[in-house]
Structure formats: structure tokens, C-alpha cells
C-alpha positions in Angstrom: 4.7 155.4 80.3 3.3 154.3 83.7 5.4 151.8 85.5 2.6 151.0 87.4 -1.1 152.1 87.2 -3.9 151.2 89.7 -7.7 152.4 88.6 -10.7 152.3 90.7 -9.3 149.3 93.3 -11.8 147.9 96.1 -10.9 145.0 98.3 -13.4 143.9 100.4 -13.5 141.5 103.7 -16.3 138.9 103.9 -17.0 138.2 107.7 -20.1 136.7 109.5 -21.2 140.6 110.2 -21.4 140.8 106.2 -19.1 143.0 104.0 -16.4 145.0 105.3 -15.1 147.7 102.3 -11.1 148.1 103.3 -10.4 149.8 100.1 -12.8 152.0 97.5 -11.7 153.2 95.0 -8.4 154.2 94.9 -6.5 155.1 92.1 -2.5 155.9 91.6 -0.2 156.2 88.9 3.2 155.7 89.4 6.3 156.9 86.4 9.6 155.5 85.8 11.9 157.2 88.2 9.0 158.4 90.0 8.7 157.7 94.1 5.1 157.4 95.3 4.5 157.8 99.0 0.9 156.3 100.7 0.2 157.9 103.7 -2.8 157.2 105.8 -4.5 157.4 109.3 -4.5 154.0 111.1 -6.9 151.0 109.3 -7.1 153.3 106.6 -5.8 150.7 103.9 -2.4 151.1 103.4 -1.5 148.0 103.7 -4.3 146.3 102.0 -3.9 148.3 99.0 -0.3 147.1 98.9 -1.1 143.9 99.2 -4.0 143.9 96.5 -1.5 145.8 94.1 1.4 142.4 95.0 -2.0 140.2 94.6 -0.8 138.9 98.3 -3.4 138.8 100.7 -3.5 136.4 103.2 -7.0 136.4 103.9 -9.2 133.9 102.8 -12.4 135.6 102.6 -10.9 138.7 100.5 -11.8 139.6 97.1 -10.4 142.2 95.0 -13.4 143.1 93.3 -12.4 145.6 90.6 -9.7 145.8 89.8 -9.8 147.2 86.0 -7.2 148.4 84.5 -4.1 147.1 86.2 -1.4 147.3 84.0 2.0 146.6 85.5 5.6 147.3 83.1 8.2 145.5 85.1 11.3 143.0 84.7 10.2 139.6 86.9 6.9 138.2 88.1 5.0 138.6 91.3 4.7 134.4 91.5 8.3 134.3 90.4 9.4 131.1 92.8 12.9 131.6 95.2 
């Protein structure tokens, strides 16, 4: 069983020069007692797909636009309050 599994994940920046596309696609799998390692040019989305997977963008004008199936197996909540 996955502990997590992304499919098919775009996240997209709305700006006044239109649609920017900072992730397309991308799909991962990661087991139980599995390590998974993203590695990436520069502005490649990294980071954004991170933040997508947390559902912690910062941004405004984002939208993660498909993000289907997203199944995550774990032992406390994303929104879980300090």
C-alpha cells in the first residue's frame, strides 16, 4: 500500500500575462519505508509540487487544477492546529 500517491498533478499561476503552468502532470508513488528524492533543474517545480502535495501554497492566484487521485495513508492532518 502506497503511503502516498500523487496522479497527473498541475498547478497553475494566474498572472496579468495569463496562465503560467508550474507543474504538469506529474505523478509519484511513494511505499512505506520507501525514501523518494525530487530532483530538478532550477524553476523546475520542486517546490510547488511540494507545496500542492501539503495543499500549502501561498499564492493567491494558484490553483491546483487536477489533482485526481490523491490518496494520502498517514497518522495526523495537514490542517492539524499547533
Amino acid at each position: 500500500m502506497a503511503l502516498l500517491e500523487v496522479n497527473d498533478l498541475h498547478t497553475s499561476f494566474f498572472t496579468d500575462a495569463g496562465e503560467v503552468k508550474a507543474v504538469d502532470g506529474v505523478s509519484f508513488r511513494l511505499d512505506h519505508g520507501k525514501v523518494l528524492g525530487i530532483v530538478g533543474e532550477s524553476g523546475s517545480g520542486k517546490s510547488v509540487t511540494a507545496y500542492s502535495v501539503m495543499q500549502i501554497l501561498a499564492f493567491k492566484n494558484s490553483v491546483r487544477k487536477m489533482f485526481t487521485p490523491f490518496e494520502v495513508n498517514r497518522p495526523f492532518s495537514v490542517n492539524q492546529q499547533r
